[in-house]
C-alpha positions in Angstrom: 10.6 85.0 -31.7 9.4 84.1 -28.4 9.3 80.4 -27.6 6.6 78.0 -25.8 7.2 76.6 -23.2 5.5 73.4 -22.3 4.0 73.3 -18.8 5.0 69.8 -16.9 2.6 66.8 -17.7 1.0 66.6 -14.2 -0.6 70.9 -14.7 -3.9 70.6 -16.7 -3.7 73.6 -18.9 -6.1 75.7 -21.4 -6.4 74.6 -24.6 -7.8 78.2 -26.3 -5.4 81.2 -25.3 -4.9 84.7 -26.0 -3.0 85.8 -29.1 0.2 87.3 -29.3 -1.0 90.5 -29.5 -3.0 90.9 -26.6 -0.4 88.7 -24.5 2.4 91.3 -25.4 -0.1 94.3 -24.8 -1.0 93.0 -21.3 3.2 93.0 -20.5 3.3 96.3 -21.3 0.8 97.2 -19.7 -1.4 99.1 -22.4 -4.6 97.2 -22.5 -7.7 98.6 -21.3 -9.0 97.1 -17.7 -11.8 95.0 -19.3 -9.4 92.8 -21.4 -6.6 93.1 -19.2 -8.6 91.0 -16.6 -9.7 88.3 -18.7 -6.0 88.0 -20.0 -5.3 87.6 -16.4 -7.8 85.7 -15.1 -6.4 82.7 -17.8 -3.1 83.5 -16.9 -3.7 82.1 -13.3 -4.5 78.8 -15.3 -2.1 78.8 -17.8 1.9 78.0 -17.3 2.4 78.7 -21.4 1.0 82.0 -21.5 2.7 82.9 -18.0 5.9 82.0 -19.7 4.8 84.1 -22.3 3.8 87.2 -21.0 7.5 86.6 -18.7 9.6 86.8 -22.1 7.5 89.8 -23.5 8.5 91.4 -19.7 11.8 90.9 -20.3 12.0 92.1 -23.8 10.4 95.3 -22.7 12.7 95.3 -19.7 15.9 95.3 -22.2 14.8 97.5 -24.5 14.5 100.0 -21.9 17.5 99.3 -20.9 18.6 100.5 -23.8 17.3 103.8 -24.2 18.8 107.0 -22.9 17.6 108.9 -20.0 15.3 111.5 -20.3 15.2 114.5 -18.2 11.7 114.9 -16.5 9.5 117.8 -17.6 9.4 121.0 -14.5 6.0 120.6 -14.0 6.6 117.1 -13.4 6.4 116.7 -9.5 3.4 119.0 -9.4 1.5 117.0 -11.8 2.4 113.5 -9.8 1.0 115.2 -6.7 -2.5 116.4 -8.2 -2.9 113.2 -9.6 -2.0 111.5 -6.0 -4.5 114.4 -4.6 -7.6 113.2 -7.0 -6.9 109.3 -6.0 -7.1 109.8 -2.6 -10.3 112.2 -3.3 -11.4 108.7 -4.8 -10.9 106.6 -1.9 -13.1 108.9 0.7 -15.8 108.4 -1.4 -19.0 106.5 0.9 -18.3 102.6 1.6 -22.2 101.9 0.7 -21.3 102.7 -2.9 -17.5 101.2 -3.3 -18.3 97.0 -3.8 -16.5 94.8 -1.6 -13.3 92.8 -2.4 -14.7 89.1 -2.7 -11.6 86.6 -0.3 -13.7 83.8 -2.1 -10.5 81.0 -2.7 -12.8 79.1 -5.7 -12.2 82.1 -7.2 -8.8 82.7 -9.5 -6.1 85.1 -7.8 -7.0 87.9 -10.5 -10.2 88.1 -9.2 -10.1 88.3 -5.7 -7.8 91.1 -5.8 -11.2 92.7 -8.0 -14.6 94.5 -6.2 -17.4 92.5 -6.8 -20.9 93.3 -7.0 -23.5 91.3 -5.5 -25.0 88.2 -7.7 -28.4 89.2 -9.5 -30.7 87.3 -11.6 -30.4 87.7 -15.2 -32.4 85.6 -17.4 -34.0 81.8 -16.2 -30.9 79.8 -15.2 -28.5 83.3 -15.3 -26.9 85.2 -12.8 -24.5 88.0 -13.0 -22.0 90.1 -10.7 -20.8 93.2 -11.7 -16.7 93.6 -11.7 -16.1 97.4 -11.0 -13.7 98.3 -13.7 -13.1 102.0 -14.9 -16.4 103.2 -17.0 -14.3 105.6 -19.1 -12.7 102.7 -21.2 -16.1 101.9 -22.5 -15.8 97.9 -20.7 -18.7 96.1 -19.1 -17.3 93.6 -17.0 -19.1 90.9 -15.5 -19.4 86.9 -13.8 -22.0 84.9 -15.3 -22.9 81.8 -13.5 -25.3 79.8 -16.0 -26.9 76.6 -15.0 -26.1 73.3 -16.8 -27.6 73.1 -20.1 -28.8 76.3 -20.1 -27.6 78.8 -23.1 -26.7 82.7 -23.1 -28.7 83.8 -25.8 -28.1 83.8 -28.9 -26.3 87.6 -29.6 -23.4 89.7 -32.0 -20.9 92.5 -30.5 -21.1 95.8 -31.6 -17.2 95.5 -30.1 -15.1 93.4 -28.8 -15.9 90.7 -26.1 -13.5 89.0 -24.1 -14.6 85.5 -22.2 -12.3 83.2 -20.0 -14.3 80.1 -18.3 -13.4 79.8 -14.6 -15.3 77.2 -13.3 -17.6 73.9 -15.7 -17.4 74.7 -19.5 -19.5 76.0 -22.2 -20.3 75.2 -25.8 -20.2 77.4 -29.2 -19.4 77.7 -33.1 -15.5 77.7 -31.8 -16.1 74.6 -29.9 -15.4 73.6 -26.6 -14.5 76.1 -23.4 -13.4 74.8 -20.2 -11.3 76.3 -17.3 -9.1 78.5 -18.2 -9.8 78.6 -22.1 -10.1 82.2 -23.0 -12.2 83.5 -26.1 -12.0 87.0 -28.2 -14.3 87.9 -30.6 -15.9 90.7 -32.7 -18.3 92.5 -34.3 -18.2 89.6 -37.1 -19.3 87.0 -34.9 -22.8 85.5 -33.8 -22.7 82.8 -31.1 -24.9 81.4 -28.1 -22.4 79.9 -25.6 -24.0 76.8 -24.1 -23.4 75.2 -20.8 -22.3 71.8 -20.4 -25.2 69.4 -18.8 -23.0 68.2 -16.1 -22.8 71.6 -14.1 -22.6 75.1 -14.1 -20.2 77.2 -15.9 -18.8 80.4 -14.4 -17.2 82.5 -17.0 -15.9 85.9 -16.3 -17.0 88.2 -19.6 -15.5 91.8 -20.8 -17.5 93.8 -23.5 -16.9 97.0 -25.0 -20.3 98.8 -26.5 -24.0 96.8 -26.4 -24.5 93.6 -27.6 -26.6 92.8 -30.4 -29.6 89.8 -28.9 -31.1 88.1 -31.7 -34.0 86.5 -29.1 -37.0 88.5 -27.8 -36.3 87.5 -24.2 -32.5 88.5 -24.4 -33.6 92.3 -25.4 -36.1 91.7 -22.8 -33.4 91.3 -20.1 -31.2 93.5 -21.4 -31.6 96.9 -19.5 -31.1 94.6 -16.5 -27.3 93.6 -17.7 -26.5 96.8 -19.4 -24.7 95.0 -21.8 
């Protein structure tokens, strides 16, 4: 069992986190690019889960370890170098359609290192920026920046949805979200997140399929969102 460690008194830290589960997945390495950047986005708040995601490292690391070598397959070189070939095919692609890398310091380390599309209106009080993830995975990720006391409306998941508040906090059925605090929900859950009335919340959001909007204006705005 892995144990918690407490971060020192003086660090202000999240008070909803990731699960096991996805904590151990993201060491390893296996969750999809959606998830994976929520999970990391709180981790640059969050000294516990750090500490975390550092034991499950280190349990892969020993188990590892402790397996035999493997010889490599012959092919093995030649399929390393075609798959070098198709990145760099990738990176000549036209710099009008590759987003820019955002040096913005209010944002958390995780996302800098991210290409960031430019902000767009979304709904009264809503803006949104695109995070260029890979489509194939079946993840929309994006930044909403909603206005104080202004809601998301009221929608379900037809998948999962990953949330992590970066900046103000936000309001729901699961209570209170503030920097840091990281949410995951399903197909089972209905919620309209909330902003706080004393300033904007900017929340970085990870959806797999289309959500389900429950208001007229939500399915209104969105073919705009794509979510």
């Amino acid at each position: 069992m892995i144990a918690a460690m407490r971060p020192p008194p003086s660090l202000p830290c999240p008070t909803h986190h990731p699960d096991a589960d996805l904590l151990s997945r993201h060491a390893a390495g296996t969750l999809a690019d959606g998830p994976a950047l929520v999970v990391a986005t709180h981790l640059d708040f969050c000294p516990i889960c750090r500490h975390q995601v550092r034991a499950w490292e280190a349990l892969g690391g020993a188990l590892l370890n402790s397996q035999r070598p493997v010889a490599l397959a012959d092919d093995a070189l030649e399929r390393t170098l075609a798959r070098l070939d198709g990145a760099r095919l990738e990176e000549k692609r036209p710099l009008a359609d590759v987003p820019t890398l955002d040096p913005d310091p209010a944002l958390p380390a995780a996302l800098r290192r991210q290409r960031l599309g430019p902000w767009r209106f979304v709904a009264p009080g809503i803006r949104g920026r695109a995070v260029r993830v890979d489509p194939a995975q079946g993840y929309k990720v994006m930044l909403f920046r909603v206005a104080a006391g202004m809601a998301i409306p009221m929608h379900g998941h037809r998948g999962q949805e990953y949330t992590c508040v970066i900046d103000g906090a936000f309001n729901d059925v699961f209570g209170r979200f503030g920097s840091g605090d990281m949410a995951a929900v399903d197909a089972s859950v209905d919620h309209q997140p909330l902003a706080e009335p004393d300033g904007d919340c900017l929340c970085l959001i990870a959806v797999h399929g289309r959500l389900r909007i429950h208001s007229l204006l939500g399915r209104l705005v969105q073919p705009l969102v794509g979510l």
